[in-house]
C-alpha positions as CSV (number, residue, x, y, z in Angstrom):
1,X,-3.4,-42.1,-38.8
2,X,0.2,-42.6,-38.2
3,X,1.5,-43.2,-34.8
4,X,3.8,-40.2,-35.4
5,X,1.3,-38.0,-36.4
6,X,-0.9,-39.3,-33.3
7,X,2.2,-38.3,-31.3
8,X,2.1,-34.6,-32.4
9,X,-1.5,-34.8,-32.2
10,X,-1.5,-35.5,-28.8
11,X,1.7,-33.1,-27.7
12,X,-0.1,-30.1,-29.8
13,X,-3.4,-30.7,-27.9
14,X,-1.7,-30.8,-24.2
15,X,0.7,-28.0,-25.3
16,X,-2.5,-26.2,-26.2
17,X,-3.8,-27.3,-22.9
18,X,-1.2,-26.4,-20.8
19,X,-0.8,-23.2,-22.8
20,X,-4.5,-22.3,-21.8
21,X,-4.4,-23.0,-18.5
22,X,-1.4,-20.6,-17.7
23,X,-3.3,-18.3,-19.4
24,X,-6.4,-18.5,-17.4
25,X,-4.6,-18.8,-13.8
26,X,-2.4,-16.4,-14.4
27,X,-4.6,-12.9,-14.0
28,X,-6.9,-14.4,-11.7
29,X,-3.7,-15.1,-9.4
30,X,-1.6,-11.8,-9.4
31,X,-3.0,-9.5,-7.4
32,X,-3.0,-5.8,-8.0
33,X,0.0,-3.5,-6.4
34,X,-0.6,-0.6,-5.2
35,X,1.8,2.4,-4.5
36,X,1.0,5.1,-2.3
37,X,2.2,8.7,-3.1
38,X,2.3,11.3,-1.2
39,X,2.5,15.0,-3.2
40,X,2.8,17.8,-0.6
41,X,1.5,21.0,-2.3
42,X,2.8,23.0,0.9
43,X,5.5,25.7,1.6
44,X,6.5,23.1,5.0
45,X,7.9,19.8,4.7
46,X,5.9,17.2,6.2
47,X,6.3,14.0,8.3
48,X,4.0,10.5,7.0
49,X,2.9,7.7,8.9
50,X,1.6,4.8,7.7
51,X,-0.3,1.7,8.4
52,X,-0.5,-1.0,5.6
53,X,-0.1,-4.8,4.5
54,X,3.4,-5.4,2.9
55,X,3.3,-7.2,-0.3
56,X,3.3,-11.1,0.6
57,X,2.8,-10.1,3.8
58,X,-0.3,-10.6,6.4
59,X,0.1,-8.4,9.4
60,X,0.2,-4.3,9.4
61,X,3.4,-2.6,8.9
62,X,3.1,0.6,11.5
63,X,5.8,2.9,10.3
64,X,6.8,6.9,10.5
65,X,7.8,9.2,9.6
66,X,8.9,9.8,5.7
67,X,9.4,13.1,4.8
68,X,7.8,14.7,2.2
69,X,10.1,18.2,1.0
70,X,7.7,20.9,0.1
71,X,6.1,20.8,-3.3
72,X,7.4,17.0,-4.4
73,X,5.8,14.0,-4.4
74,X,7.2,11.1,-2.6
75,X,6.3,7.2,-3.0
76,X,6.3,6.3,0.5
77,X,5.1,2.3,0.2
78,X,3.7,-0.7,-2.1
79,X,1.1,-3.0,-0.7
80,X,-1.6,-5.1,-2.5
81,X,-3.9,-5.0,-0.1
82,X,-6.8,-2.7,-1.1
83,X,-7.3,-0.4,1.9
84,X,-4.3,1.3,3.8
85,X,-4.2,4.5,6.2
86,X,-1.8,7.1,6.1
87,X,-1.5,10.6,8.5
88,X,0.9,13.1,7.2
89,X,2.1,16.6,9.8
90,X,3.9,19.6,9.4
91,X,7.3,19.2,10.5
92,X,7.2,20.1,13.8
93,X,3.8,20.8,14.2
94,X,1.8,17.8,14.7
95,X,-1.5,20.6,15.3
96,X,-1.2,20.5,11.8
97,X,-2.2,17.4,10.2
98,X,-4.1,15.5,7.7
99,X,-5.9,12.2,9.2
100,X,-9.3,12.3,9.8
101,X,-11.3,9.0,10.1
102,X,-9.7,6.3,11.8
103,X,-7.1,6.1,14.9
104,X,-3.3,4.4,14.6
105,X,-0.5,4.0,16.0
106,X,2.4,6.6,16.0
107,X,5.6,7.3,18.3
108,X,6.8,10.8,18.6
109,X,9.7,11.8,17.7
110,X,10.1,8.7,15.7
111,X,11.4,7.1,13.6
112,X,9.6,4.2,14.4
113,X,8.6,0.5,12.5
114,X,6.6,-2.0,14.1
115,X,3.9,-4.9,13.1
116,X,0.7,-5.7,14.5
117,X,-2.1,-8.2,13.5
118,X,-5.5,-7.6,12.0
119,X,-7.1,-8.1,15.3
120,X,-5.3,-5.8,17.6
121,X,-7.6,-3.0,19.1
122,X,-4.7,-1.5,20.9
123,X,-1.6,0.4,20.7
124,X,1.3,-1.8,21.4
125,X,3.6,0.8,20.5
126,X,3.0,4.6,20.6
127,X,-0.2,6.6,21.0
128,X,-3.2,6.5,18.8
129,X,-3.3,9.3,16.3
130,X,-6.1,10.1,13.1
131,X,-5.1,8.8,10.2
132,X,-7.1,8.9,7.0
133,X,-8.6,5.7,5.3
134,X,-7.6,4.8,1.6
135,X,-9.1,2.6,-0.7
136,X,-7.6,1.6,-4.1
137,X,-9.9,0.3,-5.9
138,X,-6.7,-1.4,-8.1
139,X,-5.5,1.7,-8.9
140,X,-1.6,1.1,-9.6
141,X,-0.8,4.7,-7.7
142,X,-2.9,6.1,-5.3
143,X,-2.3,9.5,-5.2
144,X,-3.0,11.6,-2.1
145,X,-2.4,15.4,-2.2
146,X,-1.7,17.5,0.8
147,X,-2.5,20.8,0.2
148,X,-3.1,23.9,2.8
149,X,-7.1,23.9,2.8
150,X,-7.4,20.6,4.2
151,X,-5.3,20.7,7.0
C-alpha cells in the first residue's frame, strides 16, 4: 500500500470516527425544551404565575403575572427542566383560580420576578399561593387549558 493511500486511509477512518462520535453525543446531550402555554377558554382575562427553571439555568424563576385575553392562548415561558408550576386568576378575582397541589410564591398586585434555590422552604418574596404541578414528559408544548369548570 502506498503511503498516500495509507494517508487517506487513516484520515477517512478518523473522519469516520470523529463523524460518529458527534453523532452519538449529540442527542444524548441536548436536552428537551419545553414551552408552556396557557389557552384561557374563558369570557375574563386571566393573570399567570409561574415557578420554573430557565433554560441553562439552575435556580427557580418566581414570576407573575402574564395575562392571558379571553379565548387566546398565550406562551408564557421555555424551560427544560421537566416539572414546572403555574397558577392562573381571574383578573381581579384571585377567589377564582386554577392551582391546586402545591404552594408558591406570589406578590399581589404584582408584577413581580424573583429567584430562589431548589432548597428554599420559604417565601422570600410574597405569600404562598396553590399552584398546579406540571410534568412534561419531553413534550415540546405543554398545553394547559383554563376553562370555567375547573376553577
Amino acid at each position: 500500500m502506498s503511503s498516500v493511500s495509507r494517508f487517506f486511509g487513516t484520515a477517512s477512518l478518523l473522519g469516520m470516527t470523529g463523524l460518529a462520535v458527534v453523532i452519538m453525543s449529540t442527542p444524548a446531550q441536548a436536552a428537551s425544551t419545553t414551552t408552556l402555554r396557557v389557552c384561557n377558554h374563558t369570557s375574563d382575562a386571566v393573570l399567570v404565575a409561574s415557578s420554573y427553571i430557565p433554560i441553562g439555568g439552575s435556580d427557580w424563576r418566581n414570576k407573575g403575572w402574564t395575562e392571558v385575553d379571553a379565548g387566546s392562548c398565550y406562551n408564557v415561558f421555555k424551560t427544560n427542566n421537566g416539572t414546572f408550576y403555574a397558577r392562573a386568576e381571574v383578573k381581579g378575582d384571585s377567589d377564582r383560580y386554577w392551582g391546586k397541589d402545591i404552594k408558591q410564591c406570589v406578590e399581589y398586585p404584582g408584577p413581580y420576578d424573583f429567584y430562589t434555590g431548589s432548597d428554599d422552604t420559604t417565601c422570600p418574596e410574597g405569600e404562598p399561593a396553590e399552584f398546579t404541578t406540571f410534568h412534561s414528559h419531553g413534550r415540546p408544548v405543554y398545553q394547559w387549558d383554563l376553562t370555567p369548570a375547573d376553577e
